[in-house]
C-alpha positions as CSV (number, residue, x, y, z in Angstrom):
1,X,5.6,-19.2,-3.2
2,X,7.6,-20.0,0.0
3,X,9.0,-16.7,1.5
4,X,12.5,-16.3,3.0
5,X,13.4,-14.0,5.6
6,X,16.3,-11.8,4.5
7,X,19.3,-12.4,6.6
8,X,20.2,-8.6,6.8
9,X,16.8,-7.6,7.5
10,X,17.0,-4.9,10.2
11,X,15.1,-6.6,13.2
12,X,12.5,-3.8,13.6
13,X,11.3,-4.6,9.8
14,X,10.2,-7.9,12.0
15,X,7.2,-7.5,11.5
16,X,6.3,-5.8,8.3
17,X,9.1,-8.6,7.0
18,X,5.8,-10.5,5.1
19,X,5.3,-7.5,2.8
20,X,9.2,-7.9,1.3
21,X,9.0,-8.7,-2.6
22,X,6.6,-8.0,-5.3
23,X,3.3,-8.5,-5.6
24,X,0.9,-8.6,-8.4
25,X,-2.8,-9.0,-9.0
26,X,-6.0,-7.2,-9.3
27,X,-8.4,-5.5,-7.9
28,X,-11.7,-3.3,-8.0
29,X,-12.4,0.7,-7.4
30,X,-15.3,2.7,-6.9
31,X,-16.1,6.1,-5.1
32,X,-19.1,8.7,-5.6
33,X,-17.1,10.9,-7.8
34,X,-16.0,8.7,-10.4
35,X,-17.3,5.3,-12.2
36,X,-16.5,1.7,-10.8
37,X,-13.7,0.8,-12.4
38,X,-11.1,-2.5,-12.1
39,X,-7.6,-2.4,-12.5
40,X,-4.0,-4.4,-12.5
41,X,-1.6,-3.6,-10.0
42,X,2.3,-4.6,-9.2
43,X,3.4,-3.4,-5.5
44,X,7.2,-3.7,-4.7
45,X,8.8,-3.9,-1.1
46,X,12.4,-3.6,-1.2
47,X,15.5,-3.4,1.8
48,X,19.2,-2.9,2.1
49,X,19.3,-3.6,5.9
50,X,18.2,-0.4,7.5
51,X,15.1,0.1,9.4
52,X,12.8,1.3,6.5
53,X,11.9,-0.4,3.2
54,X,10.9,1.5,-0.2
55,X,7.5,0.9,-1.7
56,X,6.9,1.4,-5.5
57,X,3.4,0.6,-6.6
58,X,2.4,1.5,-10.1
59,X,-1.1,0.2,-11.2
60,X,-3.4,0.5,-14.9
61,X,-7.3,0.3,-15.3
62,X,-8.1,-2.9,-17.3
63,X,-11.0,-3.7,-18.9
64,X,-13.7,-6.8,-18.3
65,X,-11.3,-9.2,-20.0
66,X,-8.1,-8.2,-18.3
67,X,-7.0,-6.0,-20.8
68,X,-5.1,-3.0,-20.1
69,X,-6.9,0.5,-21.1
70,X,-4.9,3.1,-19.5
71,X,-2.1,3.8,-17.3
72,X,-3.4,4.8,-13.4
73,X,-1.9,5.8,-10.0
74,X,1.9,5.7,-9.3
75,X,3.0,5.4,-5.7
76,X,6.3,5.7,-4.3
77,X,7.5,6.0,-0.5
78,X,9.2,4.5,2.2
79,X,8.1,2.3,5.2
80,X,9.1,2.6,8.5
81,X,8.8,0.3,11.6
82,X,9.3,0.4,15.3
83,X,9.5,-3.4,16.8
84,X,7.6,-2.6,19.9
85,X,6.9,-6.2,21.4
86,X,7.6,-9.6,20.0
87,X,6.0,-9.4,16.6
88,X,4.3,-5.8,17.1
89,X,5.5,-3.1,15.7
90,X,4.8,0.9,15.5
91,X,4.8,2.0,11.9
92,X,5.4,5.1,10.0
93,X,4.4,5.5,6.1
94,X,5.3,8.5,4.2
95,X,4.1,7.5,0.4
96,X,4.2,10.0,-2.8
97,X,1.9,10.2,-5.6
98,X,2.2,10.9,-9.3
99,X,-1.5,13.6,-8.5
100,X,0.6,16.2,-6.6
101,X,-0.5,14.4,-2.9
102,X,2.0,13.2,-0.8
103,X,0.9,11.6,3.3
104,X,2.2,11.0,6.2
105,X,0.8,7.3,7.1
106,X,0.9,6.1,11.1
107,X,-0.5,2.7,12.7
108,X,0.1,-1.0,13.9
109,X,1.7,-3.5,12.9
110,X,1.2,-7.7,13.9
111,X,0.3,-11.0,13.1
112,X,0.8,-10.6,9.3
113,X,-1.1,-7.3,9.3
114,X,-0.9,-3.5,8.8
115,X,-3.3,-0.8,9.8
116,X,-2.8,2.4,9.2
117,X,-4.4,5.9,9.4
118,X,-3.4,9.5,7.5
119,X,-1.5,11.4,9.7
120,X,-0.5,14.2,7.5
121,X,-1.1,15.4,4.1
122,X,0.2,17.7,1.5
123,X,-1.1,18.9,-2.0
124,X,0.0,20.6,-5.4
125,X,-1.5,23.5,-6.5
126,X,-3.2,21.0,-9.2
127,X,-3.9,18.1,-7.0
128,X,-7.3,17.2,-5.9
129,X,-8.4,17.9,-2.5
130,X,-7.7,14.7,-0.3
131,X,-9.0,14.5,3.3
132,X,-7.5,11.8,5.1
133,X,-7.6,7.7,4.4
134,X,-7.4,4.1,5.8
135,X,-5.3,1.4,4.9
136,X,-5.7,-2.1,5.8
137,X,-2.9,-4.8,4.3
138,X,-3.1,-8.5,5.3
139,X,-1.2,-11.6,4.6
140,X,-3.9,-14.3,3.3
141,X,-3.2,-18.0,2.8
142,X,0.2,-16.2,1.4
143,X,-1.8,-13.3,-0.7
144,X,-1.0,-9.7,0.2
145,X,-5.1,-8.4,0.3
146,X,-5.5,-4.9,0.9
147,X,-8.4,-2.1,1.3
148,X,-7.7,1.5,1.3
149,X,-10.5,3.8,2.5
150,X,-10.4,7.4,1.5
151,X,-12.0,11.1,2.2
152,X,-11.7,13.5,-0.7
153,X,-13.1,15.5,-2.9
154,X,-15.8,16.9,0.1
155,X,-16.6,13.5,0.6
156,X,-16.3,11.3,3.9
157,X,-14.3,9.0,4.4
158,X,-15.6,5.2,2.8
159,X,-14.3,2.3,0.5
160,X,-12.5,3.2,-2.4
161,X,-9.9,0.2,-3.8
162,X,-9.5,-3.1,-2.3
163,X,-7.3,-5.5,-4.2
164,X,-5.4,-9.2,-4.0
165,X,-2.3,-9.8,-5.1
166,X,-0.1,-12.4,-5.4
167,X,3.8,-12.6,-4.7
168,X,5.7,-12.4,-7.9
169,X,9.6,-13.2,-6.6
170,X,12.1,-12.7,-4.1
171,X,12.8,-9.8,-1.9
């Protein structure tokens, strides 16, 4: 699907402006504490002209055939970027999550990709214990692919989801 640049897209959004819209797709999870598991996802990028956009993701485990089995991770938040060159730019992620943690995301974006690291995080009372993470999100042949590397739950830091997803409309 061709992909239009906003016209009141705040010029630091430069370049994170790829990520604008909704994506869908699927994608695969595993980590030492838990079973392997696949799941369905649906990420949304929004704007109203400022220098941030809002990030809903929502996702459900699905079963071999596609099917939908339960309802999984919720993740709200709001993206910031710093156009620091032609196309570069510095970027701040603070995201929320429906298991009591909420992080403070920093790293790099260019060239139709963003790499970020934990710089911060908080948890509930009830949450489980999250170290720090890795986030890697790249534009290919038009497909928003991502991997997200975690350290929880005494463990270090290693693969945990990676998924593809497709865009689904308009910013």
């Amino acid at each position: 699907m061709a992909f239009e640049l906003p016209s009141d897209l705040h010029p630091d959004m430069g370049p994170v402006a790829w990520m604008l819209g909704t994506w869908r797709g699927n994608g695969h999870g595993d980590y030492p504490t838990i079973e392997g598991f696949q799941f369905g996802q649906e990420l949304i990028f929004t704007h109203d002209g400022r220098p941030f956009f809002h990030y809903m993701a929502r996702s459900w485990i699905v079963d071999d055939e596609g099917n939908e089995v339960r309802k999984a991770a919720i993740e709200t938040g709001f993206l910031r970027c710093k156009q620091t060159g032609m196309g570069v730019g510095k970027v701040e992620f603070v995201m929320t999550h429906n298991t009591g943690v909420v992080e403070v995301w920093v790293g790099n974006a260019e060239g139709g990709k963003l790499e970020i690291v934990t710089d911060a995080i908080g948890v509930t009372e009830t949450a489980k214990p999250v170290q720090g993470g890795k986030r890697l999100y790249g534009n290919v042949e038009g497909d928003l692919l991502y991997a997200y590397d975690m350290a929880a739950m005494d463990q270090p830091l290693q693969p945990h989801l990676w998924a593809r997803l497709q865009r689904a409309g308009k910013a």
